[in-house]
N, C-alpha and C positions, 0 to 999 in steps of 0.2 A: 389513560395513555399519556396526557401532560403531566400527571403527576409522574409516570415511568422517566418521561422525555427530562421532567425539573432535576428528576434524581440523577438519572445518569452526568447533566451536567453539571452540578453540584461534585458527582463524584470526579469529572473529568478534571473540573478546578482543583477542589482537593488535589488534587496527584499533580497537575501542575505546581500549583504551591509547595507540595511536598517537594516535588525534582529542584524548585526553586530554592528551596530553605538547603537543599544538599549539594548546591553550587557554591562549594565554596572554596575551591580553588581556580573561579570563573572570573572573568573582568566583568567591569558593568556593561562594554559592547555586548557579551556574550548572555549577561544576563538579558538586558534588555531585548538582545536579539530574539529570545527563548520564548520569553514574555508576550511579545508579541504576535509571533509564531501559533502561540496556543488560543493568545486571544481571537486571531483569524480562524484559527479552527472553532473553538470553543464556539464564537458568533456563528457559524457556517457563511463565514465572509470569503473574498477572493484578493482584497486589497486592504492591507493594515498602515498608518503610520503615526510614529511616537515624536512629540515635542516636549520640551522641557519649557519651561513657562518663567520670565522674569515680569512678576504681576508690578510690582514696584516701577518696573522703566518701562514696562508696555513690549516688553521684547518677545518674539516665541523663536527658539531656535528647533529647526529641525532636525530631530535627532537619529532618526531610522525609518527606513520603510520594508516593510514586506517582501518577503523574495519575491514573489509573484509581481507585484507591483513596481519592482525596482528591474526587471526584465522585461516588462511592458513600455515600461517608460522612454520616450524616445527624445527627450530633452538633453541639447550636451553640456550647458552648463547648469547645474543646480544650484538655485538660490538657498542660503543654510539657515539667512539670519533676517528675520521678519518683524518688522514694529504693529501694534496691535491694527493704527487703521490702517494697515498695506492689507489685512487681511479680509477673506470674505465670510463665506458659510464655516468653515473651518476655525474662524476664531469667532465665532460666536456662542460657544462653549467657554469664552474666558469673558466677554462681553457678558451673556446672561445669568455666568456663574451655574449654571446645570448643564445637566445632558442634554442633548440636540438631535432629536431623530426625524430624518429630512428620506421617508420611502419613494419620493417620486421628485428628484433632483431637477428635472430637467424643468418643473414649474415655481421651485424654489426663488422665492424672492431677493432672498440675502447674498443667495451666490453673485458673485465678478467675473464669472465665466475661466474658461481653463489656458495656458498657454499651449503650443504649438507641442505636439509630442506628447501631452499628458497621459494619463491611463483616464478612458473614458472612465466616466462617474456616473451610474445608476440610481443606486441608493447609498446615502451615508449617515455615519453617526458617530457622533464621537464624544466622552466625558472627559471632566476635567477631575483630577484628582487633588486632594486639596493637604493639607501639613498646616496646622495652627492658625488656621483660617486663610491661608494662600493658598491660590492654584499652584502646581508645581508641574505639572505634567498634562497635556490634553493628550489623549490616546486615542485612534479613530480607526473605525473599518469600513467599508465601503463592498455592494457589488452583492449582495446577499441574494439567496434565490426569491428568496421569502420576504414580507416584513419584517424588518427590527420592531423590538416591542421592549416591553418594560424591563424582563427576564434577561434579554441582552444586557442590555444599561448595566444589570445588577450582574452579571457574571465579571461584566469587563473589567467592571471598578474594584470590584473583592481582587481578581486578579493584578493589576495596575496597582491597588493600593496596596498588597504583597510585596508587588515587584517593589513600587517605591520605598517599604521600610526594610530591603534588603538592598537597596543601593544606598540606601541614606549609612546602614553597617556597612556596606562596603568603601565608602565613602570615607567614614570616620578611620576605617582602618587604614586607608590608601593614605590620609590625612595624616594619622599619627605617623606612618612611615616614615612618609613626606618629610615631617616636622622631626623624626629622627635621622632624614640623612642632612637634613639642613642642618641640625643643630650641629652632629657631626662636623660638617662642612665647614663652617664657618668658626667652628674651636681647632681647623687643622688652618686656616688660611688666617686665623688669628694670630696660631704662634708662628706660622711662616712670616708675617708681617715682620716678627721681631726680631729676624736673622739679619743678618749682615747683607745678603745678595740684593744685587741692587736691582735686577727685577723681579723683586718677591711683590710691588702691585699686578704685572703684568701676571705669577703665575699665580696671584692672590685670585684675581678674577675668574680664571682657568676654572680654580677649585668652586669657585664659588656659582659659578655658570654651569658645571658638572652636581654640585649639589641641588641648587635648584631646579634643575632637571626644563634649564632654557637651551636658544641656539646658540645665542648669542650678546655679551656682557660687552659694552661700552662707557667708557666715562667721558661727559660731555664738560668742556669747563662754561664755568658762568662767564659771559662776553663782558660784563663791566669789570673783569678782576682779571682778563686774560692777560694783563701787562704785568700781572707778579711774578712768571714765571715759577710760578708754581709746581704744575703740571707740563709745562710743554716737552720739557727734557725726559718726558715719562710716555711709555709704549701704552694706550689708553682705550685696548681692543683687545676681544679675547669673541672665537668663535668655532662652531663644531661642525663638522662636513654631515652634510653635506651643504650647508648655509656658507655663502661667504662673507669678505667683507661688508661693513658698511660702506655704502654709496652716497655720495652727496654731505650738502654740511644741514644738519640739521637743526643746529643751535642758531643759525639765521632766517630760517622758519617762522612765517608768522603764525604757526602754532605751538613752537615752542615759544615765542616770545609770548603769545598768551598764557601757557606754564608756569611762564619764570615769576611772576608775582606769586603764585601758590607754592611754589617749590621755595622760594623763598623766605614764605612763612614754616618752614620743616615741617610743612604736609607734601606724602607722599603722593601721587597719581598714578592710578590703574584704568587701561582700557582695552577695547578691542576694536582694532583698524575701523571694520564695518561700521562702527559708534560714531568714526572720528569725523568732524566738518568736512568738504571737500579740499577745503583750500589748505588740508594737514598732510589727507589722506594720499594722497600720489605718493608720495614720497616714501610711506609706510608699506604701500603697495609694493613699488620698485623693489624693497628687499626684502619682499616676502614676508612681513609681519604681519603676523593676525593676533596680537595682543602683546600687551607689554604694561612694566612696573618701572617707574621712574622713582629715586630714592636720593633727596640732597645730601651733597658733604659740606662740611661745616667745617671751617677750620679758625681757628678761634673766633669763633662766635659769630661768621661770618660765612653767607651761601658763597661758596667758592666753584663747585661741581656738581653733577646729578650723574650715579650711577645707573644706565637703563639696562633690562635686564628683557632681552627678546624672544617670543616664545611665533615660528615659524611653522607648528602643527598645528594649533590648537586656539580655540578661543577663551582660552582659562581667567578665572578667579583668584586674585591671589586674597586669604580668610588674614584677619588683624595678627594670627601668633606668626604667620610665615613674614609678615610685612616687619614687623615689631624685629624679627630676629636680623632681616637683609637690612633694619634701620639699624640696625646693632654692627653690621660689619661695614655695613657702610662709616659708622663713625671710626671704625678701627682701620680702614683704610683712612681717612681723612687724617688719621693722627698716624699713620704711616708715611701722610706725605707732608706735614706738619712734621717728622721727626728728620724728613729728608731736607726740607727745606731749612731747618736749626741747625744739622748735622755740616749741611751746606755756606751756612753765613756763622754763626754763635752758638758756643755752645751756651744749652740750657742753664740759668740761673736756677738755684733753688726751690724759687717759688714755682717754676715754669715745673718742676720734677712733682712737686707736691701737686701742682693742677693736672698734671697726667695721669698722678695715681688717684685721684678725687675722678677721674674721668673713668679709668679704667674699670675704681668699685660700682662707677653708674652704669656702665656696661654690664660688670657683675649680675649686678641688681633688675636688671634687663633680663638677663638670660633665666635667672631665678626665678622670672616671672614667667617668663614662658615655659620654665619648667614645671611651672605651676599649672599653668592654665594647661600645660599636656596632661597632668596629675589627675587634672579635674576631666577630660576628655577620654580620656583613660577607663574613669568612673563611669560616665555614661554611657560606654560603648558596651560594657560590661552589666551594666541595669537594662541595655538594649536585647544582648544576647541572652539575661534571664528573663526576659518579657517574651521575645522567640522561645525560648523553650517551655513555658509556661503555654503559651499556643500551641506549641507540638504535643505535650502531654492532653490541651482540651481534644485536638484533634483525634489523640490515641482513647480518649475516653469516649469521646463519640462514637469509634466505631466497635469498643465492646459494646455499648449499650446499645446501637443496632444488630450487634450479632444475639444479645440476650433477646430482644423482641424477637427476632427469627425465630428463635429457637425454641418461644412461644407460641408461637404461630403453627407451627411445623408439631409442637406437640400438642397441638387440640387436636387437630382432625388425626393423628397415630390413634391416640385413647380411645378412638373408636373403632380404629382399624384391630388394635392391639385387644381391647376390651370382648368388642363384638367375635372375634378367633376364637376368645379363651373361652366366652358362653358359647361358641360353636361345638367347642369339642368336647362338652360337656352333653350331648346329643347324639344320637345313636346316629353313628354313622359307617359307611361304606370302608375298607379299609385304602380305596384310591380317593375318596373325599377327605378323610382324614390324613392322608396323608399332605394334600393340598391346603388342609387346613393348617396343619403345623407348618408346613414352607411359609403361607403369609403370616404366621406369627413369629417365624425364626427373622421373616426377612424385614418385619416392622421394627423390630431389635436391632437389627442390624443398625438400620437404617436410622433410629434413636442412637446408634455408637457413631455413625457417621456425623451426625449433627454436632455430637461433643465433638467430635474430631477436628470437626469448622471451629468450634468454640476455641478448642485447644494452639489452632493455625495460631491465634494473636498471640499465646502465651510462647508460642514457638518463636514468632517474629520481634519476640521483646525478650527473648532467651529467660526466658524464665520457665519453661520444660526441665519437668524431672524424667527422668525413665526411674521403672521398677530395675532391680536386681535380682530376679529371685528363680528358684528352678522351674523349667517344665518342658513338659516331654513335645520334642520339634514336631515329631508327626502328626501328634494329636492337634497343633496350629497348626498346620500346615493343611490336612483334611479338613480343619472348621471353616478356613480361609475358601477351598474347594467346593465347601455343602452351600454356602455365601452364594456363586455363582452356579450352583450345578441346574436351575430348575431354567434358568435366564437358555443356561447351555445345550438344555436337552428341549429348549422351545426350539432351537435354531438348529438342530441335528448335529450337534459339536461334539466332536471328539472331548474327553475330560478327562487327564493321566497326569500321572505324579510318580518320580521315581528318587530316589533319595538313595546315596550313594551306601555300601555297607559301612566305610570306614567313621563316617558321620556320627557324634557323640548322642546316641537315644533320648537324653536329659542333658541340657545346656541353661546358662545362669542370663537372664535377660529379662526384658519385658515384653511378653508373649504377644498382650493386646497390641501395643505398639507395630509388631514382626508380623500381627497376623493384618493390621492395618493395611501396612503395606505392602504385602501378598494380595489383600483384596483389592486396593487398588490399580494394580495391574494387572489381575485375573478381568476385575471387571472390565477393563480400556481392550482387554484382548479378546475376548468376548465379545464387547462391545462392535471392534472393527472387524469381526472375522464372521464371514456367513455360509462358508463352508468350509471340513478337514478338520482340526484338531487344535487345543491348548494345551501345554504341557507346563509343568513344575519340574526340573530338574534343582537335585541337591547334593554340594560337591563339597569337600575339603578342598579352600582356597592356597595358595603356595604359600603365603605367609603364615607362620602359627597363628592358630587363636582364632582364623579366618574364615567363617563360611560361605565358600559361594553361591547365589541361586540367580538360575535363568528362568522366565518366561517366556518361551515361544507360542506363536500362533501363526497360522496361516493367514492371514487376512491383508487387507488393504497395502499395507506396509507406508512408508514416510520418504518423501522426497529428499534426496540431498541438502536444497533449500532450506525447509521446515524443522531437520535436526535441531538449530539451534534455536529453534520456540520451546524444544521440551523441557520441560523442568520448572517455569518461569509460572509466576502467580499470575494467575485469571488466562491462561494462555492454549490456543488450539492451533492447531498445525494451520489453519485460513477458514475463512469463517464459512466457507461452504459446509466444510465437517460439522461446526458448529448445529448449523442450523439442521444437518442430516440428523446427526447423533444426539447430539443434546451436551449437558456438563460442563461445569460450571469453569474448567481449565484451570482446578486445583488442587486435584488429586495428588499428581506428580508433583506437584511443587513442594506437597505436602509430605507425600515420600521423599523426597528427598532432602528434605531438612531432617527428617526422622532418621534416616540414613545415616547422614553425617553426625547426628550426637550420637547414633550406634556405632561410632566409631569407623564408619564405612562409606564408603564412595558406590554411584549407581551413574549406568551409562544403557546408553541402546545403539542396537546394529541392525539395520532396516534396510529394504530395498524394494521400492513401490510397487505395490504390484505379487513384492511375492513374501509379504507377511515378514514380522518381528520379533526379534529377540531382547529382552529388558533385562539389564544384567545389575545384581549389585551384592556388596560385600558387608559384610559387618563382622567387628570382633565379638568373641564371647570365649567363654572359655566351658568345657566338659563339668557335671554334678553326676556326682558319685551315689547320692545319696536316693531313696524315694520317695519321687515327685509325688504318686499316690498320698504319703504320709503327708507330704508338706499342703496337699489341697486340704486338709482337714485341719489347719493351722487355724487355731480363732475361733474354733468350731466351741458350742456348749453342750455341755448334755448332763441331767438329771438325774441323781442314781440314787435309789431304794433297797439298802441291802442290808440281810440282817448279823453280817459277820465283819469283824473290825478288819480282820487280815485278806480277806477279801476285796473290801476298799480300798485298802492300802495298796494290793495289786492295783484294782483296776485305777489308781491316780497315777500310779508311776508309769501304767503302759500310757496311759491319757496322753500326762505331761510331757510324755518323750515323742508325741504326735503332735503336739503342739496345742492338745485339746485342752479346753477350761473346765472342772469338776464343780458344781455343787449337789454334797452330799446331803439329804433330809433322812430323818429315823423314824418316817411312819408318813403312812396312806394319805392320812389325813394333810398332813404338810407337804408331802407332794403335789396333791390336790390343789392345794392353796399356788405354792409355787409355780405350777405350769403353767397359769396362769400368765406368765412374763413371758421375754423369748427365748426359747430354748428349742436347740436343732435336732438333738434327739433323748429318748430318756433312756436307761436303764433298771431293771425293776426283779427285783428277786420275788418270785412268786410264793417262798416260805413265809416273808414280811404278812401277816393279818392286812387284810383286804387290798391287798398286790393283784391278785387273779384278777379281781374287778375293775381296777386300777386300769390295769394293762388293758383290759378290751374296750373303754374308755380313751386311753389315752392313744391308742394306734387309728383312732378318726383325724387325730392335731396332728401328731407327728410321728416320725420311724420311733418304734420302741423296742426295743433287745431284752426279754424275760430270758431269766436264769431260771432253771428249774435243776431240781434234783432228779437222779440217775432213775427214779421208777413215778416219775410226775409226766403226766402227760404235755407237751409241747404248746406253747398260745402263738398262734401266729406264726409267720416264715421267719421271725429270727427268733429263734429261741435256742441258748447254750445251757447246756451239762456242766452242774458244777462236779468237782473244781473248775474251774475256768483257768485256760493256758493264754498265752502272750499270740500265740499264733492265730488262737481260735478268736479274740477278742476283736484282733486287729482284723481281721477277715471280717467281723459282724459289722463294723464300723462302719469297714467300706462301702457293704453289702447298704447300708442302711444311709449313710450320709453319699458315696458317692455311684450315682445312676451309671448303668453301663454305656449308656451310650449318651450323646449333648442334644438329641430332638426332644419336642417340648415334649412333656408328657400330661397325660389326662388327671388332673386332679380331682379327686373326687370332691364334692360339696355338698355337706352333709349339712343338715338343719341348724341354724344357731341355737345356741341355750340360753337365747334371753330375747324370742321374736316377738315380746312385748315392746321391745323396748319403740320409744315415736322419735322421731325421724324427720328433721327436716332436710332437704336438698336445695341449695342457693344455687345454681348454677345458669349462666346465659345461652350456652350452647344446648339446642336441642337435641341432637345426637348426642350427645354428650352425655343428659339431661336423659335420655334414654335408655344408655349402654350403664350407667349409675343405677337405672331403676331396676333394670333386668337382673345383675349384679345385689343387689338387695333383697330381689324376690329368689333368686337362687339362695341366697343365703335365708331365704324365711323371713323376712323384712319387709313392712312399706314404709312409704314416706310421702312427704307432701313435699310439693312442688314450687319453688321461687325461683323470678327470671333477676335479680340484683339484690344486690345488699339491702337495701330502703323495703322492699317487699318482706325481708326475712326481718327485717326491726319490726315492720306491721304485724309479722304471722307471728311472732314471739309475745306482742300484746295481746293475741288474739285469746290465746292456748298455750299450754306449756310442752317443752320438746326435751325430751332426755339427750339425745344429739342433733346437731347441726353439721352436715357436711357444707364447705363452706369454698366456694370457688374465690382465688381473688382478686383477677380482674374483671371485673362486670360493669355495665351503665351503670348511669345517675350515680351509685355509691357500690365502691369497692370494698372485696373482704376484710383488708385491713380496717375501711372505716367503720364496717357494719360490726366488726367486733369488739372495736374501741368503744360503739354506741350502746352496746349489748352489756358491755362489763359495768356503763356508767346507770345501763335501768336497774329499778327496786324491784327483784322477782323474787318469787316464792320460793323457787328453786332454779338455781343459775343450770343453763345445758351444757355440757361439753359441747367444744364448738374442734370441730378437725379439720385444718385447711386441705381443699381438694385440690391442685393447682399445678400445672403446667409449669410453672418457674421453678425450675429443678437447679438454679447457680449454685454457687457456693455465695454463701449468708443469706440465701432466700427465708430458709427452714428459721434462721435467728431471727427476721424480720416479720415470720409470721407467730413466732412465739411470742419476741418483746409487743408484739399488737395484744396480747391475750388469749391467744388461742393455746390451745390442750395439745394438739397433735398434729402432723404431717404427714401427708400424704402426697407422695408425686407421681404425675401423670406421665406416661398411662399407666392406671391404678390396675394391680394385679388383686383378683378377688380373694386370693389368700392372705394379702398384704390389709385387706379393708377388712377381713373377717378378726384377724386378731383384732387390730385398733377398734370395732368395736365390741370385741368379747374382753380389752384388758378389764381389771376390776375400777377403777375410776372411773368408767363408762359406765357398766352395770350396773355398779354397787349408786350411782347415782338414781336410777329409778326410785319410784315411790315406794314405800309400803303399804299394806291396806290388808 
């Protein structure tokens, strides 16, 4: 049950992460908000809240709390900005450097206790999240029903430490923007500088206050140089509503006068109010600043000014390229009020023109650098987002490779359901047992197409789904889809009809599997919810060409208003009461209807609680003219023994116009030999020398069609009159490769022709292990018995085995390695070794060949399917001689 309880959460993160990495036209509020949100649930917390962490100054700002936790709270003013000893139990996650899990708070030693209004605290916990050996984020929840335990810790952090390398990209992007409307900025207020108006500083700052995305730009002059006149004739304020002016003089400030020695040296200073001494702070307060960039002007070589640059939302950072670049216009204004000041007394001498443009290439040289270092930021945001999608591809491989385990799972205990059917109805039975027995073998098949089906959902969900093109006949899907659920229907007393419109094309171009997919998944949901009255199939030419449409109704349950828009959606049930009634996994539909949609067609439902449903959907396809009967015998092989040239010659051109494959032999003997391989039915002229014998031999394997002459007596139920006509041929074909009706049928199993042969069986599963043995004695076979790999290396040293059936996954040592171990011993006679195994992917069959084995076999194994593999002649012709 913990391992159930680990998985589901693991999946739940997954999916958060996933919703996380597809936020990407979200802010970081939004992300963090989410992030959080999930981590509360994820924990089974009732209070979350997220701080960002400056390990360097000891700072933790708080950055979000929980809805639940921020509705609770009954504090009016909230403290944002915390140094590390202000805190208690909550910064000792940055103090200890780990997680901190505190289940009974109220005995807790390190807590400071709560203020006035807080959310009582029961239990809490909170990690730190760490970036290059720094904390960056301590993330906490509190209030749990349960204990916090280890499992928590690890969900929160996987989560959190998501979150953090999707804000650190978001971040970088916000950054480069940033750093693109400044640069903009500051090349539009550069050449405004160089206009004639004489307050291009005033609308210089404007632009420049707008780019930097402050409230408010001021320039303050330096107090020992205010008698140059420099500045004072100059408007030396620029600010955005809803901020107003500045208040007060702040250049007489004993903390600007503590500034002015650093600003003096052309170092910049950045802070935020909260940081500042008391004896600064009031006055920062007064106009509403919570952080600010002071930047010196320089006017010949001399601190003359400090442009400040006020940011009244936010407690911001300004990074080295935004500072580098406002130190860059800040020198373009200082040499804007240097050009007024010249303009004003002398005009500039030469040298004065030549230091301008040595000034202005330094600027240059500035800005190139910053464009550099964008260049380079650039880069990494872009090795960021191939490192995210290198995760999202591990993450896509993860869950094929949980859906192939499934799907191994799922086909061990089939092969015995599937297996044990098929040696059922090889038993004399009742014709109402038999009939039951073929339903659990149609419906184990089914149930094996479902499974691919699941398999197929990922290749749908990464659009890598092909559909087939090709003809067949609607009704004949459309009744298979019907026989799918008829036994489910007729346990429950249900109505089961089907009416299919005249006008509707008999033979249409599509992919039948696919169409009958999803007919059966709506047949069975309606079924499913209906326990009395009827289900129907209606089939309609839809108004658009090309369009057919089909309804589903049933009586049953029906769907509330509400719950409509759960239909359709992966893992999804109308509320989880259904769930837990009915059962199913809430992926059928989802699955139809992405099927739907690359059929070209759209699928809706019309319901009302209470009084049962109708499932509607469309797809294009277009009418085939041609016969589908011919086209199922497309691929087909077949054998032919005959003793006249123009005979052959007919029956290849009727073949090949069926789509059938000819190989032709000129005698008994080499038919003998050929049959051998796979082939679906033979042809056999009984004039050919020992044809007659031939034929009552070869109708044990497979359908066989004897030609006889017009006074020869008849072998078997297909035997034609030569000549032979096109008509007559094409009719035997049918007769012999296609069965009249799709229930399983009794194959007979006749003794093998080689029940010498020894036999070993590797296999784990003792049902299994079973339904293999039963399977081998029907066919005239024993064999000996291995529970793994390691055991069949032992029984191979023991005694020699002409085959090995070979499962391959087993303890201690699996098929792959027991065959690898097999090929490496010195034996007297190597066995065919033929994988027996449930792993039915695509490259399984390559994986068990490149190991060294002979042959494959997938589960569940059809006994007709294990009779050839071991009657080919590599198997046989391996026995001893004696």
């Amino acid at each position: 049950m913990r391992a159930e309880e680990a998985l589901l959460l693991d999946d739940s993160r997954l999916e958060a992460l996933l919703k996380l990495n597809q936020m990407d036209e979200a802010s970081i509020q939004e992300i963090t908000d989410f992030a959080l949100q999930a981590g509360v649930k994820l924990t089974g917390s009732k209070l979350g809240y997220l701080t960002f962490v400056d390990e360097e100054e000891e700072i933790l700002v708080m950055h979000h709390w929980s809805r639940r936790a921020m509705q609770e709270c009954r504090i009016d003013q909230k403290k944002m900005v915390y140094l590390l000893e202000e805190t208690g139990l909550w910064g000792e996650a940055v103090r200890q450097r780990r997680a901190i899990i505190t289940n009974d708070y109220s005995t807790c030693p390190e807590k400071r206790g709560l203020p006035a209004g807080h959310v009582k605290v029961l239990r809490h916990m909170n990690v730190p999240i760490m970036d290059k050996g720094k904390i960056v984020i301590v993330a906490g929840v509190g209030n749990k029903e349960e204990e916090y335990n280890d499992a928590d810790v690890r969900q929160l952090t996987l989560l959190m430490g998501g979150m953090w390398k999707l804000i650190q990209r978001r971040r970088a992007e916000e950054e480069l923007h940033r750093r693109d409307l400044l640069l903009q900025g500051v090349a539009r207020a550069t050449i405004y500088l160089l206009t004639p108006d004489p307050n291009a500083v005033q609308k210089t700052l404007g632009i420049l206050g707008e780019a930097a995305d402050v409230d408010r730009v001021q320039v303050l002059e330096n107090p020992d140089t205010s008698g140059q006149d420099y500045l004072q004739s100059l408007p030396l304020q620029w600010f955005r509503e809803p901020a107003k002016p500045f208040s007060g003089d702040l250049s007489s400030n004993d903390l600007f006068m503590e500034w002015q020695d650093t600003l003096s040296r052309d170092n910049c200073i950045q802070g935020r109010t909260s940081e500042v001494p008391a004896s600064g702070r009031r006055i920062l307060e007064t106009n509403g600043i919570r952080s600010f960039l002071l930047v010196p002007i320089f006017i010949e070589g001399r601190f003359y000014a400090v442009i400040c640059f006020e940011d009244c939302h936010c407690e911001r950072r300004w990074i080295d390229n935004e500072i580098a670049i406002l130190r860059a216009a800040a020198g373009s204004i200082g040499d804007a009020v240097l050009r007024r000041r010249t303009e004003e007394f002398l005009k500039r001498t030469q040298e004065e023109l030549e230091k301008r443009v040595t000034e202005r290439t330094a600027w240059l040289s500035k800005a190139n650098v910053a464009l550099q270092e964008e260049m380079d930021e650039h880069k990494k945001t872009e090795e960021e987002l191939r490192l995210a999608q290198q995760l999202a591809d591990a993450a896509s491989r993860a869950k094929s490779e949980f859906l192939a385990n499934m799907s191994h799972e799922i086909r061990t205990p089939m092969n015995s359901v599937i297996g044990l059917a098929g040696l059922l109805l090889d038993t004399d039975l009742t014709l109402e047992q038999r009939d039951f027995v073929e339903t659990i073998y149609s419906s184990g098949d089914a149930l094996l197409a479902i499974i691919n089906d699941i398999l197929d959902f990922s290749k749908i969900d990464e659009g890598k789904m092909k559909l087939e093109h090709q003809p067949f006949i609607l009704r004949e899907c459309i009744e298979s889809s019907l026989d799918m659920v008829a036994a489910r229907a007729t346990q429950k007393g249900l109505g089961l009809t089907h009416m299919v419109a005249e006008d509707v094309p008999h033979t249409i171009l599509g992919d039948s599997s696919r169409l009958r997919q999803v007919l059966a998944n709506l047949l069975s949901n309606a079924v499913k919810f209906t326990e009395s009255g009827l289900v129907e199939i209606r089939v309609q030419l839809a108004d658009e060409p090309d369009e057919i449409h089909f309804a589903i109704s049933d009586t049953g349950i029906g769907i509330s208003p509400e719950d409509m828009d759960k239909l359709f959606q992966s893992f999804s049930q109308v509320d989880t009461s259904t769930s837990r009634k009915y059962g199913g996994t809430g992926l059928g539909l989802a699955i139809s209807r992405r099927l739907v949609e690359l059929m070209g067609g759209r699928i809706w439902a019309e319901s009302k609680q209470g009084s049962g449903s109708t499932f509607h959907f469309r797809i294009k396809t277009e009418p085939f003219c041609g016969k589908a009967s011919d086209l199922r015998l497309k691929g087909k092989k077949i054998l032919v023994l005959v003793n006249n040239e123009d005979c052959l010659m007919d029956l290849v051109i009727i073949a090949r116009s069926m789509g059938i494959h000819v190989h032709p032999v000129i005698s008994a003997l080499e038919a003998r030999e050929m049959a051998q391989g796979r082939f679906d039915a033979a042809i056999l002229d009984i004039e050919v020398p020992g044809a007659e014998e031939l034929a009552e031999e070869m109708q044990k394997r497979m359908p066989t069609i004897t030609l006889v002459g017009s006074v020869r007596c008849r072998i078997g139920r297909s035997s034609l009159a030569k000549p032979i006509t096109q008509n007559g041929i094409r009719l035997a074909l049918h007769e012999a490769l296609l069965p009249k009706n799709h229930k399983m049928k009794k194959i007979p199993c006749t003794p093998a022709d080689h029940p010498d042969l020894t036999i070993l069986l590797a296999e784990d599963n003792q049902v299994n292990q079973k339904v293999a043995l039963l399977m081998l004695n029907k066919l005239g076979y024993k064999a000996d018995v291995v529970s793994n790999g390691r055991e069949a290396v032992q029984a191979l040293q023991r005694q020699s085995y002409d085959v090995i059936l070979m499962d391959v996954q087993m303890p201690e040592m699996d098929g792959l390695e027991a065959t690898r171990a097999i090929s490496k011993m010195i034996l007297e006679k190597r066995p065919r070794i033929l994988a027996m195994t449930a792993y039915a992917l695509e490259g399984d069959r390559d994986k068990c060949l490149n190991a060294g084995m002979d042959g494959y076999i997938s589960k569940p194994v059809q006994i007709e399917e294990l009779r050839a593999a071991l009657e080919r002649p590599d198997v046989t012709g391996s026995q001893k001689t004696g």
